[in-house]
N, C-alpha and C positions, 0 to 999 in steps of 0.2 A: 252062432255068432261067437266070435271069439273075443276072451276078454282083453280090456290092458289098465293099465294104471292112469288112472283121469286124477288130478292134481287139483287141489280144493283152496287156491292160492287164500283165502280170506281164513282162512281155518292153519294154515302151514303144515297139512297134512295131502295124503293122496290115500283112496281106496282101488279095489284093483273090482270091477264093474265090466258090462257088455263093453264091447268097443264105443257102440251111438252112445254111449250115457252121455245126459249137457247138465251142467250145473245152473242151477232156480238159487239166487240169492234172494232172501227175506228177513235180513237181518240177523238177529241171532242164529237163527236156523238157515243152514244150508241144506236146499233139497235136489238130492240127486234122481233124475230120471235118464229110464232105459224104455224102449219096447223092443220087441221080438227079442230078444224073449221080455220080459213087462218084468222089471226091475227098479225099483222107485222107494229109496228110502229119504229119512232127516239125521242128518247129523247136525250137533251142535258139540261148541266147547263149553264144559261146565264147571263148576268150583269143587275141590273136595269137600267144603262143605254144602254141598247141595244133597236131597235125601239120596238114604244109601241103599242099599240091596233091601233090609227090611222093609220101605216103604217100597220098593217096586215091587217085591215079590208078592205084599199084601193087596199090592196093588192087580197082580195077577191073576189073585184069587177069586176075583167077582168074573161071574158066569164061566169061572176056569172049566172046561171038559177034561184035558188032557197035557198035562203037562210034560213035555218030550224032551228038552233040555233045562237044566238048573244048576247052573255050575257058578259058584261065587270064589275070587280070586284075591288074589293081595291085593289088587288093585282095581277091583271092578267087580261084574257078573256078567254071564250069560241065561236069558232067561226064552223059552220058547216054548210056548203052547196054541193048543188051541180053545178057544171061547163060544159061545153060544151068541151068532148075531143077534143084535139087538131087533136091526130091522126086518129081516128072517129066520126065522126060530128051525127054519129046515136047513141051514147052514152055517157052515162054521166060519168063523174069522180065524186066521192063521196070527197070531201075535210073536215079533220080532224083541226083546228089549238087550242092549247090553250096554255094557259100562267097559272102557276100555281105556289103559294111560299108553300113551303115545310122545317118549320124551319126559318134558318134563309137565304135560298138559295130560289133563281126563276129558274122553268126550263120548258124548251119549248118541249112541247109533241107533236107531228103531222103526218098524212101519207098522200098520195091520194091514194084511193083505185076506186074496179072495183064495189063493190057490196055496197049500203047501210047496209048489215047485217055485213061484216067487216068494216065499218065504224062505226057501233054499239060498236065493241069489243072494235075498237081504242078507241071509245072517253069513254066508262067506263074504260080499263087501265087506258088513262091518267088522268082521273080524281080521281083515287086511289092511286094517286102519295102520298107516303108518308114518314120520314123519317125513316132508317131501326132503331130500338128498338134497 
């Protein structure tokens, strides 16, 4: 399926997602879903003073297996591992985190997913975060 730029009017931003992705408004969080391929993250706009990379990164740590991306920015981070399910201890959970400025606004991109191939899609949406023209 191919991608396009779906536009997140409540956010004043657009990520570039499968073509079917629909926007889930729930207030603070906006939650983007896709299937075929299964693509489904939350974005939210945040405060610079909301916690920073130290607290997410600490926050990665618990049941961390594998940490595969770790990249902190002037203005954010990218964080990407995988975890030890809580609910199955014979699978992993794929973890999405990143911190991203877009303009003159930061906003926090993120999912756990079941497959590293949708933990792929997540982390190129969020990282196409940008703001809508």
């Amino acid at each position: 399926m191919a991608n396009a730029f779906l536009k997140i009017p409540q956010l004043g931003i657009e990520l570039e997602v499968p073509s079917n992705a629909t926007i889930m408004d729930s207030g603070a969080n906006v939650m983007v879903s896709a299937t075929a391929p299964e693509c489904t993250l939350l974005v939210s706009k945040v405060s610079e003073t909301s916690p920073g990379f130290d607290f997410a990164k600490k926050q990665s740590e618990r049941n961390l297996k594998t940490m595969i991306e770790e990249t902190k920015t002037d203005d954010g981070w990218v964080l990407r591992y995988t975890a030890e399910s809580r609910m199955d201890k014979t699978k992993d959970k794929h973890h999405v985190n990143i911190r991203i400025k877009a303009g003159d606004a930061h906003y926090d991109c993120s999912r756990v997913t079941n497959t590293a191939e949708h933990a792929d899609c997540v982390l190129a949406a969020c990282k196409s975060i940008r703001v809508v023209q």
